[in-house]
N, C-alpha and C positions, 0 to 999 in steps of 0.2 A: 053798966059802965057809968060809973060816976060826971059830973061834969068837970073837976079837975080834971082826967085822964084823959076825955071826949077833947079838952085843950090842950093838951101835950100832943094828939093824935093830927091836931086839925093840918098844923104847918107843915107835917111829914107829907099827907096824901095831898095838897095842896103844890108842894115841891113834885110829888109822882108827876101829876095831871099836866102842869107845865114841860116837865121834860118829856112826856107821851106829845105833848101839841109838838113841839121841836121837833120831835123824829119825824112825825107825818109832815110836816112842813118840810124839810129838808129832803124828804124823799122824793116829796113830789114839787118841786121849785128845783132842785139841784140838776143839771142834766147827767144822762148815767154815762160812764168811762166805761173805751172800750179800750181791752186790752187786745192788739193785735200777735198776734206769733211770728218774729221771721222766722224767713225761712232761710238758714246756714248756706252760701255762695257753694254751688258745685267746683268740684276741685278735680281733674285726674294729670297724675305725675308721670312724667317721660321719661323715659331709659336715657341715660347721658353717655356718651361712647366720647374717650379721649383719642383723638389719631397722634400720638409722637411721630416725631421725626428726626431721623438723625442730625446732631449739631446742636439741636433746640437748647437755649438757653432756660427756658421756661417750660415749666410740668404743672399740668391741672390736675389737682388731686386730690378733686370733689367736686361735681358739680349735681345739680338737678333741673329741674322746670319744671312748673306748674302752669298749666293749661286753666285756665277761664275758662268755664261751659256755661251755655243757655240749657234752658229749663229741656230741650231737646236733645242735650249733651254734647251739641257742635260748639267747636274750641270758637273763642273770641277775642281769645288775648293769651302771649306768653309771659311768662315770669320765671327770667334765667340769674341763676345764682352759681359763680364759682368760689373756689378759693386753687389759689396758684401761686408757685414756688420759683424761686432763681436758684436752678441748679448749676450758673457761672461764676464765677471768680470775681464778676464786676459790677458793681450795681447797677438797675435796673430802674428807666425813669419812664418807661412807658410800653405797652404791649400792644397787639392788633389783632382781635383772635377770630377766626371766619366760624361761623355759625350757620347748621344745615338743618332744616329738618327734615324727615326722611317719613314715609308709608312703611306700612308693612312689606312692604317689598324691596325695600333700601331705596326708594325711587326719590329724588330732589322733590322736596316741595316747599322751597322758599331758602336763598342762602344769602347770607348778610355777614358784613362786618360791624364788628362789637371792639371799638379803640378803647382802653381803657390810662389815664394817663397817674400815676401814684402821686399822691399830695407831698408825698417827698420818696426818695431814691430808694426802692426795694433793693437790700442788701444779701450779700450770697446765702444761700440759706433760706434769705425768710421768706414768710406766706403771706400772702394778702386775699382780701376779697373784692369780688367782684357784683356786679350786678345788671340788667338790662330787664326794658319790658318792650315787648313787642304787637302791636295791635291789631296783627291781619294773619290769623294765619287759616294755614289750608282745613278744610274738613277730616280729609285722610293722616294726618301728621300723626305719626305714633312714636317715634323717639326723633332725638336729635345727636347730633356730632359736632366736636369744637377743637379746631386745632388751635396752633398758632402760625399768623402768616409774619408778623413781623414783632421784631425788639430793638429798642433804643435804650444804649446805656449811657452812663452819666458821663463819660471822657469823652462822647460825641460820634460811638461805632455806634456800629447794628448789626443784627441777624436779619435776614427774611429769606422765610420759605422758599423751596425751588417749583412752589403754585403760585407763586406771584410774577411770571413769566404768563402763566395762563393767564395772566386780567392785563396782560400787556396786549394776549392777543386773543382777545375773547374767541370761543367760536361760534359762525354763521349763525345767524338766527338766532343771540342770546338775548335775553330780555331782563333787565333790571326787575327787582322787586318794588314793594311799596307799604306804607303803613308803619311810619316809623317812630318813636317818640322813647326818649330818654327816661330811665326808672324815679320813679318820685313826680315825675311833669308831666302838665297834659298839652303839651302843646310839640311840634317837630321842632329838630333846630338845623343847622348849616351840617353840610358833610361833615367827616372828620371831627367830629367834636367832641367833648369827653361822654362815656355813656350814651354813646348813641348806638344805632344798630342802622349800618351804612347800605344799601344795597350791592350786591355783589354783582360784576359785569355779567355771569354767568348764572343768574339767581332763577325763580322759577320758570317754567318754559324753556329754557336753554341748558343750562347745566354745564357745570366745570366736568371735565374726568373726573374720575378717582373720589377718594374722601374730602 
């Protein structure tokens, strides 16, 4: 190797040696990333059952929930979603709808009301949706059921259910539910208020009749 060449050679292996010191410097100066894996939230979805009833101004006609599980598969939270129709002649500026969960056996295990109020007059015909979360529910709950107990149209009538006589006169021994907070917020708010999920006179421990 001549010396002209030996100096074309020098600045190349010169650049190597410095970028080889860099790596080892940076490997051992840098601290190492770690990359964690979540893990995907447990999810199981409940059979949704509509109860009509004759008169009813309003038809759900769709709903579901999603159940929140801990790592042991016991529920922690519900997540209820409908969509629901005015099948009257008059619009529609608010609905009331009672919400049950139910055991494999159809048994009450927690019953609430879910007000919902439209940000403008649900007209005949149309659909809208709906939503609620629920924070406490039972271990055994394996579907739920949702009627409607009441409707307020926009000229100032209503419907309500002939189950709203039972919350006029709960029976012996009924015990309100608990655990309650509106979809999207974490915090409770006042009875009756939009998207809330209300306890019902006859909620777990007592129990209305019927659906």
């Amino acid at each position: 190797m001549t010396i002209a060449e030996a100096n074309k050679i020098r600045p190349l292996v010169s650049l190597f040696f410095a970028m080889f010191s860099l790596l080892l410097a940076t490997t051992f100066i840098l601290p190492p990333t770690y990359v964690y894996a979540q893990m995907p939230g447990r999810v199981r979805t409940l059979d949704v059952e509509f109860v009509p009833e004759p008169g009813c101004p309003v038809e759900v006609t769709s709903g579901r929930s999603e159940l929140d599980l801990d790592p042991f598969d016991v529920p922690i939270s519900a997540r209820i979603y409908i969509d629901y129709k005015n099948n009257s002649d008059r619009p529609v500026t608010a609905v009331k709808f009672r919400i049950r969960f139910t055991d494999h056996t159809g048994k009450d295990r927690g019953t609430f009301h879910a007000p919902d109020m439209s940000p403008a007059p649900l007209g005949a015909g149309q659909v809208i949706s709906a939503k609620w979360k629920h924070e406490k529910v039972h271990p055994a709950t394996m579907s739920m059921k949702i009627r409607v107990l009441q409707a307020k149209y926009q000229d100032g009538g209503s419907w309500q259910s002939a189950r709203m006589a039972e919350l006029a006169n709960p029976p012996a021994g009924a015990q309100a539910g608990g655990g309650l907070i509106p979809a999207g917020q974490g915090q409770a708010i006042p009875p009756d208020s939009q998207g809330q999920l209300v306890p019902d006179q006859g909620g777990a421990g007592g129990g209305l009749s019927g659906n």
